[in-house]
N, C-alpha and C positions, 0 to 999 in steps of 0.2 A: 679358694682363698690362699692368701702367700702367706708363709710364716716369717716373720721379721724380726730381730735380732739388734739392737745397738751395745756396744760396748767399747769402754773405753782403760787405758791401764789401772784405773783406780775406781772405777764402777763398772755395773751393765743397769743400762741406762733405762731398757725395757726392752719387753716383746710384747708383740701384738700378732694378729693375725687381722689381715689388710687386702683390700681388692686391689691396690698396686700400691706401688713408691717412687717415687720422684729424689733421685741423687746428682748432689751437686760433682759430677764426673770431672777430670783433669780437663777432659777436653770437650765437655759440654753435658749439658743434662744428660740425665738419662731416666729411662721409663721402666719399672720393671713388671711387668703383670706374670701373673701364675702360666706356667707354661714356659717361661724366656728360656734362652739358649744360655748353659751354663757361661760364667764367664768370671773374671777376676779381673775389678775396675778400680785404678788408683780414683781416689777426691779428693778434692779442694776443700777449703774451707769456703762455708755456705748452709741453705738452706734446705734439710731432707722433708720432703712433704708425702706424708703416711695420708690415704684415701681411706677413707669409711673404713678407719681403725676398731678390731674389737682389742682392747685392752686385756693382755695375759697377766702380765706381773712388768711391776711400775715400782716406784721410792713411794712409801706409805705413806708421804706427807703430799705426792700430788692424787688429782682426781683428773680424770678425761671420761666426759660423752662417750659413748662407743657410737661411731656411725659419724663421727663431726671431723672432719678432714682438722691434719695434725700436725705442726709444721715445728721441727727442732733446728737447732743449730749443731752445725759438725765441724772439729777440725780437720786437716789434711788425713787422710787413711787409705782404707780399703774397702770397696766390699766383695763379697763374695756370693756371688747369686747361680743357683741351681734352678730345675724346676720349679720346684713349691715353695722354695724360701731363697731369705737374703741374711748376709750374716756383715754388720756393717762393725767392723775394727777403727777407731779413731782415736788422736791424740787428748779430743777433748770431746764432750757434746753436751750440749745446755739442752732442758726443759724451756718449754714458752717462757714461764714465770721465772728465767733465770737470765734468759740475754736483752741484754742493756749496749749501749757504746763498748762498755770496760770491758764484756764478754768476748766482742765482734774485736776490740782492739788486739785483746790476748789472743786468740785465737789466730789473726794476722802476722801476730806477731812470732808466732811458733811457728809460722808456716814459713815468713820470712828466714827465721831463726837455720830451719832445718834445711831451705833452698841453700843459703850461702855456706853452711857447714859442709853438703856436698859437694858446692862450687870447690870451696876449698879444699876435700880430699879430693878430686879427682884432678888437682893442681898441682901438688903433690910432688913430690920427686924425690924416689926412694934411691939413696947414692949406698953402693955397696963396696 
């Protein structure tokens, strides 16, 4: 089993332990099963799909099936996958029972947000 990790700067979203996960990568899904070759992957904003999730620790107000494939919402981030686990850092990341349009909107919109703030330091011109 892979140990799994969501957090984000104002919660941790949960952990589970999961037969894989499905991340929405910069540059395209990504798969991660127990065993992957370590590695440290920027994300999009998108959808992380948890496989025959057991539920560790969760927000006491949701409940999840263990065993029922488990699909959140993430902003732009990181994750960080080793052998056994994945540790997924993000700007925002919704529960099922929590994305609507307005979630998908904001969350585009941070991602937006944070692309043109780079455009524009790295435009920059520092006069000495």
């Amino acid at each position: 089993m892979l140990k799994l990790e969501i957090v984000t700067p104002v919660r941790k979203l949960l952990t589970a332990e999961c037969e894989s996960v499905v991340l929405p990568g910069s540059e395209g899904e990504l798969e991660v099963l127990e065993g992957h070759t370590p590695v440290l992957a920027s994300l999009k904003t998108g959808m992380v799909t948890i496989k025959r999730p057991r539920i560790i620790e969760k927000p006491d107000d949701e409940s999840f099936p263990d065993g029922v494939d488990l699909q959140l919402m993430v902003a732009p981030g990181f994750a960080e996958v080793g052998h056994a686990h994945v540790a997924v850092m993000c700007d925002a990341a919704a529960l099922p029972g929590e994305i609507d349009a307005t979630t998908e909107q904001g969350f585009n919109d941070t991602a937006e947000r944070k692309r043109l703030d780079a455009e524009i330091e790295r435009s920059t011109v520092h006069l000495s």
